[in-house]
C-alpha positions as CSV (number, residue, x, y, z in Angstrom):
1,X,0.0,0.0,0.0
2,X,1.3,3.6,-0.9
3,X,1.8,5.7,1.6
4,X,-0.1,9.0,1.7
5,X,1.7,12.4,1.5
6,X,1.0,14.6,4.7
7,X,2.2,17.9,5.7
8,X,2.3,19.0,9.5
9,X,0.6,22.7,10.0
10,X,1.6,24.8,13.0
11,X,-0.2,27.7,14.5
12,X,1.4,30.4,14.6
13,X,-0.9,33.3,15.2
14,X,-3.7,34.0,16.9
15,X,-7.2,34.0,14.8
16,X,-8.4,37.0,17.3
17,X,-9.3,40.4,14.8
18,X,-9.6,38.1,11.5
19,X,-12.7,37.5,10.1
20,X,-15.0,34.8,11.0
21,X,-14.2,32.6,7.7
22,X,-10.5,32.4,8.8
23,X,-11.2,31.3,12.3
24,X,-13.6,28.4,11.0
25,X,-10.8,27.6,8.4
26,X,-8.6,27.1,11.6
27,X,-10.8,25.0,13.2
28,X,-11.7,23.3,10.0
29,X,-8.0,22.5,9.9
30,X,-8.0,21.1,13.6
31,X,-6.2,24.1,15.0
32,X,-7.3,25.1,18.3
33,X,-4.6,26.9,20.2
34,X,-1.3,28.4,19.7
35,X,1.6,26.3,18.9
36,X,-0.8,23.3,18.1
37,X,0.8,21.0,14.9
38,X,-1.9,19.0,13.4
39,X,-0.5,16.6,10.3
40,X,-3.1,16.5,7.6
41,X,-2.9,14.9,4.0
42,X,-1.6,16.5,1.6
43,X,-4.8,17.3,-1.1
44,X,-5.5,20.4,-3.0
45,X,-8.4,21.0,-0.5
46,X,-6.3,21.3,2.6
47,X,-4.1,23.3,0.5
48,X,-6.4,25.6,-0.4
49,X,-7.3,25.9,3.3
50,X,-3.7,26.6,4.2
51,X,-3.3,29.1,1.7
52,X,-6.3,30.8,2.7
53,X,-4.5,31.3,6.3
54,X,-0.7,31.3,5.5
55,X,-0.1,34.2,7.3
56,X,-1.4,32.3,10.7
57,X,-0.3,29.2,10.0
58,X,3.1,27.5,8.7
59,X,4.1,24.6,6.8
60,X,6.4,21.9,7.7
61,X,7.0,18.4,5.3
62,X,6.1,15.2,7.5
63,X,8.8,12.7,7.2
């Protein structure tokens, strides 16, 4: 069986004073706190989502 890409997404910024779309996309993403890393597969969808929130967020590779 293949294994599936992932990429592990760290919070880096608080979601207080952004809009109400970017703190669901946080949540959507499993982020809850500060400092949280949540690894996640690696689709165009969660990319999108990460995108959407790169300035709150940041991107490591999982390995």
């Amino acid at each position: 069986m293949a294994k599936k890409n992932t990429i592990r997404v760290r919070q880096v910024k608080s979601g207080i004073g952004y809009s109400k779309d970017q703190k669901a996309t946080l949540v959507g993403l499993g982020l809850r706190r500060m400092h949280q890393v949540v690894e996640l597969e690696d689709t165009p969808s969660v990319r999108g989502m990460v995108n959407k929130i790169s300035h709150l967020v940041v991107v490591e590779s999982a390995e």
